[in-house]
C-alpha positions as CSV (number, residue, x, y, z in Angstrom):
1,X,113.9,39.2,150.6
2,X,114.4,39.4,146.8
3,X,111.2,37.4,146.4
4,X,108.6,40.4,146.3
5,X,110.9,42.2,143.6
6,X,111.2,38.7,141.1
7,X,107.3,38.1,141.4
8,X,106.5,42.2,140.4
9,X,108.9,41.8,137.4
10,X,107.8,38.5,136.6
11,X,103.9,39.6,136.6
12,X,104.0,43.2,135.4
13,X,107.1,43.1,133.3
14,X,107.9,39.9,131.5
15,X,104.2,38.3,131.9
16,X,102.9,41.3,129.1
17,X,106.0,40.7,127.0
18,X,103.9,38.3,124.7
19,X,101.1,40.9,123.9
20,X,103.6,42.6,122.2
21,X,102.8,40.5,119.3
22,X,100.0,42.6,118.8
23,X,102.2,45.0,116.8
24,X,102.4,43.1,114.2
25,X,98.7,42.5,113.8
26,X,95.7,43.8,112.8
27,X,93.9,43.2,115.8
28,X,90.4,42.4,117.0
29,X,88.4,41.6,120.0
30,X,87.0,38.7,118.4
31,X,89.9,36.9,117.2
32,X,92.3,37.6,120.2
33,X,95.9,38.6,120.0
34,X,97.2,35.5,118.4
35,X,94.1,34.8,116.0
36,X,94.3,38.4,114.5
37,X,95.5,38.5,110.8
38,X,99.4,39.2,110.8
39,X,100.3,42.2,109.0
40,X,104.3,42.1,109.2
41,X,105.7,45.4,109.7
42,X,103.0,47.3,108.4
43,X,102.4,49.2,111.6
44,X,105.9,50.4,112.1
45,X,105.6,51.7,108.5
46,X,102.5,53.8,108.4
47,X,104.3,55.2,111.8
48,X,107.4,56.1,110.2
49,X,106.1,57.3,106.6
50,X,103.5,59.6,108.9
51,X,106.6,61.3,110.5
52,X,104.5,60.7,113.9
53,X,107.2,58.1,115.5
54,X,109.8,60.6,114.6
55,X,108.8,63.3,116.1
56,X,107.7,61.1,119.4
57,X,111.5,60.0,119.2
58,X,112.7,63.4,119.0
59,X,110.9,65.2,121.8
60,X,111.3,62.2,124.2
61,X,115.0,61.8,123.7
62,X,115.5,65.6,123.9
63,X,113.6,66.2,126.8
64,X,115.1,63.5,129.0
65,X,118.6,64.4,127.8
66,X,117.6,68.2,129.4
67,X,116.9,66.3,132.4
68,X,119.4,64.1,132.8
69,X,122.1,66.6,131.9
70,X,120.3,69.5,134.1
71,X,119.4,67.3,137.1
72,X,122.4,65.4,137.9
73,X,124.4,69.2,137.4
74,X,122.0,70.8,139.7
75,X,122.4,67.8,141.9
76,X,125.9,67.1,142.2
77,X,125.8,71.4,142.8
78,X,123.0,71.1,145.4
79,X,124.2,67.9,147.1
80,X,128.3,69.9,147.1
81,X,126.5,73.2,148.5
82,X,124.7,71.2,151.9
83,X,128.1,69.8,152.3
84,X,129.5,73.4,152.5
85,X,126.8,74.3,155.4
86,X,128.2,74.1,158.8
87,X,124.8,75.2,160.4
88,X,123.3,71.4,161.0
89,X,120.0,73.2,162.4
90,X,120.2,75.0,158.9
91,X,121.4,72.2,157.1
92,X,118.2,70.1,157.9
93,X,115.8,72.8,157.7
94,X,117.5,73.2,153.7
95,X,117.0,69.3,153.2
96,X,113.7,69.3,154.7
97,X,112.5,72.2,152.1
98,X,114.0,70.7,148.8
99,X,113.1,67.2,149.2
100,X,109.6,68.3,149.9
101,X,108.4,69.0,145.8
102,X,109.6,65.8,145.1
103,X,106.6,64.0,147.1
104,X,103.9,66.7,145.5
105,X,101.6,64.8,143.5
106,X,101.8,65.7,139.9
107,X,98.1,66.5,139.7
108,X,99.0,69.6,142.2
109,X,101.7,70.4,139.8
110,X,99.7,70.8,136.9
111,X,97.6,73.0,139.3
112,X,99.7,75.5,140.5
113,X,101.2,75.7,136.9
114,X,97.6,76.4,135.4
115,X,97.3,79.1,138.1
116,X,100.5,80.4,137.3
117,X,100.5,80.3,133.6
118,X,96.3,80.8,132.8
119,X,95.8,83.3,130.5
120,X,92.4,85.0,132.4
121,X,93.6,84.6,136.2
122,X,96.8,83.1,136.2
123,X,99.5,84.8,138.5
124,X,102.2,85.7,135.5
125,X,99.9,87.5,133.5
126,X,98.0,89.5,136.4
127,X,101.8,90.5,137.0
128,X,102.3,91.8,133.0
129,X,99.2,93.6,133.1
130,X,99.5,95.0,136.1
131,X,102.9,96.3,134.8
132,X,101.9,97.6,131.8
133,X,103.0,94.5,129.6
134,X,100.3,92.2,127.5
135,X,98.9,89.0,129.1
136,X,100.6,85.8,127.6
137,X,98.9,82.7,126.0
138,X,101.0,80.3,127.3
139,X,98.8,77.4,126.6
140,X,98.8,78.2,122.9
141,X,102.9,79.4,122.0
142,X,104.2,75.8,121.7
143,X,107.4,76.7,122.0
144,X,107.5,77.8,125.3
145,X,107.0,74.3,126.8
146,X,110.2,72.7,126.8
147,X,111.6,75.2,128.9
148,X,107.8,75.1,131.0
149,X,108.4,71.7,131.4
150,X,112.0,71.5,132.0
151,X,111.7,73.7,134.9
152,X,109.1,72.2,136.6
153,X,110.9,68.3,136.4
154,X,113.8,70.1,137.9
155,X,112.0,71.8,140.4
156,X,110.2,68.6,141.9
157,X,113.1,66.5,141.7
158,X,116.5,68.0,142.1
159,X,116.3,67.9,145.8
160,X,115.6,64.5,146.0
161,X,118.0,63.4,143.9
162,X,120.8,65.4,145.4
163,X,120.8,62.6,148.5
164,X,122.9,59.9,146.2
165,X,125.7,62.6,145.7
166,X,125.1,63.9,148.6
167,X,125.6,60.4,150.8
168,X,128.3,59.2,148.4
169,X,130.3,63.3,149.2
170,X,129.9,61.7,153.2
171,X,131.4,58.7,152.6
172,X,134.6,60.8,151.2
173,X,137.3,60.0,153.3
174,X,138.1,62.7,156.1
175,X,141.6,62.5,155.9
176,X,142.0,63.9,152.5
177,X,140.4,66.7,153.3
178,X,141.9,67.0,156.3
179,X,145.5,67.0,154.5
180,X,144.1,69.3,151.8
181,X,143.2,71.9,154.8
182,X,147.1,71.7,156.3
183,X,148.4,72.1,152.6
184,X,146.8,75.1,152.4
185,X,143.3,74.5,150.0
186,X,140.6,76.8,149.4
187,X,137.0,75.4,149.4
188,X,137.1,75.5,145.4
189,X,140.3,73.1,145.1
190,X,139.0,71.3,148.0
191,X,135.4,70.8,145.2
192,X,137.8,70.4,142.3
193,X,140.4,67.6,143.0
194,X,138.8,65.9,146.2
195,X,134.9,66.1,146.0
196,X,134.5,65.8,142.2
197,X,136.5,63.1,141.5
198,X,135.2,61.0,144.1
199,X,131.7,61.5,142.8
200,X,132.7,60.1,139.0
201,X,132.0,56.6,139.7
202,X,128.5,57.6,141.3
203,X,127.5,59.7,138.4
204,X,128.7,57.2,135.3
205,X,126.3,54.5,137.2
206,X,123.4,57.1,137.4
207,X,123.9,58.3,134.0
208,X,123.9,54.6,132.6
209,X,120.7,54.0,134.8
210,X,119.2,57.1,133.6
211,X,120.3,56.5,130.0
212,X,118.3,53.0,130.0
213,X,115.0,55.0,130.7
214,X,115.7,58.0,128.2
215,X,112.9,56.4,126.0
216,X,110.2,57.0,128.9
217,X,109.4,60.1,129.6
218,X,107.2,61.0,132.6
219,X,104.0,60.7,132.1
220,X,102.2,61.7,135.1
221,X,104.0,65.4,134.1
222,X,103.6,66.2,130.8
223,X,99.8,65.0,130.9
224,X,99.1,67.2,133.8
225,X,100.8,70.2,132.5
226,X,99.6,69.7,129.0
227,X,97.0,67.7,128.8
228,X,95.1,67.1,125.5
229,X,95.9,70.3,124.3
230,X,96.4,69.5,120.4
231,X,97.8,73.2,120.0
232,X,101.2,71.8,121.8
233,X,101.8,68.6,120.2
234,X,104.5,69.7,118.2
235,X,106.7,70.4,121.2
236,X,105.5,68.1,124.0
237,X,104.3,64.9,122.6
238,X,106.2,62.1,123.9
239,X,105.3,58.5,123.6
240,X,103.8,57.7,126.8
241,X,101.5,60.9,125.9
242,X,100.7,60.0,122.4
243,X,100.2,55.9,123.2
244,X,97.4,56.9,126.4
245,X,95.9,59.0,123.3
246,X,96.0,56.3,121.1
247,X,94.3,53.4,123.1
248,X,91.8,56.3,125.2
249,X,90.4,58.0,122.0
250,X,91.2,55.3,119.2
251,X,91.1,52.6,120.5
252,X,94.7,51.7,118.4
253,X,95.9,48.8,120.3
254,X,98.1,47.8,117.1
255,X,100.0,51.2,116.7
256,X,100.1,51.8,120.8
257,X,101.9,48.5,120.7
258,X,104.2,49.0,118.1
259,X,105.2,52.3,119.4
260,X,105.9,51.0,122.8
261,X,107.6,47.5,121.5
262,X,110.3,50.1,119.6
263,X,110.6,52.5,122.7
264,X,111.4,49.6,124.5
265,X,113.7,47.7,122.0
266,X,115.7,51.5,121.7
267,X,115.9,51.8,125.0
268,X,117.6,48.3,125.6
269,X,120.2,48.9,122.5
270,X,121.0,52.4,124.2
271,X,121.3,50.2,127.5
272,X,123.8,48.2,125.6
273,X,125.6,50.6,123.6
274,X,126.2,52.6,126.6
275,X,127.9,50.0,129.0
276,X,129.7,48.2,126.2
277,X,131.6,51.8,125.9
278,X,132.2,52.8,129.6
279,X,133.6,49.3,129.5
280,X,136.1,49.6,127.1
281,X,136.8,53.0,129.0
282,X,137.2,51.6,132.8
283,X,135.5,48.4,133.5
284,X,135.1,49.0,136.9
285,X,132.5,51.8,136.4
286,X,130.5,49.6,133.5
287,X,127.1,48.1,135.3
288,X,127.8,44.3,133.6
């Protein structure tokens, strides 16, 4: 059964691994990856003396902290509020309805937020000027797309991933809440010393899975949202973004490499770091 899942990393993740000798190249069709002339580190220093891989670093790391420390919040608060419901009809109906953005392509997203956010027909400024207020050019303030984008990750996939929490609040054993109902608890104390704790192991491995990825950001959503709109790079170019830029309009296979060989290199040392402290913490919540 594991076979299918070895052969996909094999093929698409350790088969590429030795292109990434192309980052220290100055590569060309003609001589191949390993005939190019080898330039050292010389890639990795025009990117950090530009201030590009910086600011790449900077706006990926930040935005996926917002979503990691936003999402699993407004998870672990979703996933404690279904548990609350005593209406199953209701219950399901709720489930039903906040799992559903999740499986919304991101394409349709980027629609319904140039609809909403357009400066000629979208719905938000038809509302200002109907009101009296001054249409907004969203798609030129930069600094409104953090919060933009924040939003909209939340909205598409806090529902979905309130099931973990949710599943792992279900497998809570009955009879302590059963002896926190004869002792008297209220539905807050019942959250507080019986639900929360129980979820801490759940939400350490999460946040350690999540952690490994924090140099990735999601592609599919800041593309469609954004797009090649130069006027926002300053707050909404990550490095998937800026790498698809690189190889579609360059042609930069040397600097697309070396940006991806560090994101990926950071990503395993914040990997590392992270276990290697929950370890020394409590072992039984570390993932090796």
């Amino acid at each position: 059964m594991c076979l299918p899942a070895i052969i996909f990393f094999l093929v698409f993740s350790y088969g590429p691994l030795p292109g990434s000798y192309v980052a220290f190249t100055n590569y060309n069709y003609r001589d191949g990856i390993f005939g190019s002339p080898f330039v050292g580190f010389k890639n990795f220093e025009f990117l950090i003396k530009s201030g590009q891989l910086w600011l790449l670093t900077k706006n990926t790391i930040l935005y996926n902290v917002a979503f990691i420390v936003l999402g699993n919040i407004l998870q672990i608060a979703l996933a404690i509020m279904l548990n609350e419901i005593r209406m199953k009809y209701f219950k399901k109906v709720s489930q039903a309805i906040m799992f559903l953005p999740y499986f919304i392509s991101v394409v349709l997203i980027g629609v319904i937020a140039f609809n909403l956010l357009n400066y000629d027909t979208g719905a938000i400024n038809a509302l200002l000027e109907r009101s009296g207020g001054d249409p907004i050019k969203f798609y030129s303030i930069a600094g409104l797309w953090p919060v933009i984008i924040v939003l909209f990750q939340l909205w598409q996939s806090t529902g979905y991933g309130s099931i973990v929490y949710f599943a792992a609040i279900m497998g809570i054993d009955n009879t302590m809440f059963e002896a926190a109902a004869v002792d008297g608890a209220s539905a807050w104390q019942r959250i507080r010393y019986i639900i929360l704790p129980s979820l801490k192991p759940t939400f350490i491995i999460l946040l350690l899975f999540a952690l490994g990825g924090i140099m990735r950001g999601n592609f599919g959503l800041f593309w469609n949202l954004v797009g090649n709109n130069a006027a926002l790079y300053q707050t909404t170019d990550i490095i998937e973004t800026s790498v698809y830029r690189m190889i579609m309009s360059q042609n930069n296979f040397t600097m697309s490499t070396a940006v991806g060989l560090y994101q990926s290199l950071f990503g395993f040392a914040l990997v590392m770091l992270c276990n290697w402290i929950v370890r020394r913490m409590n072992p039984d919540y570390a993932l090796f």
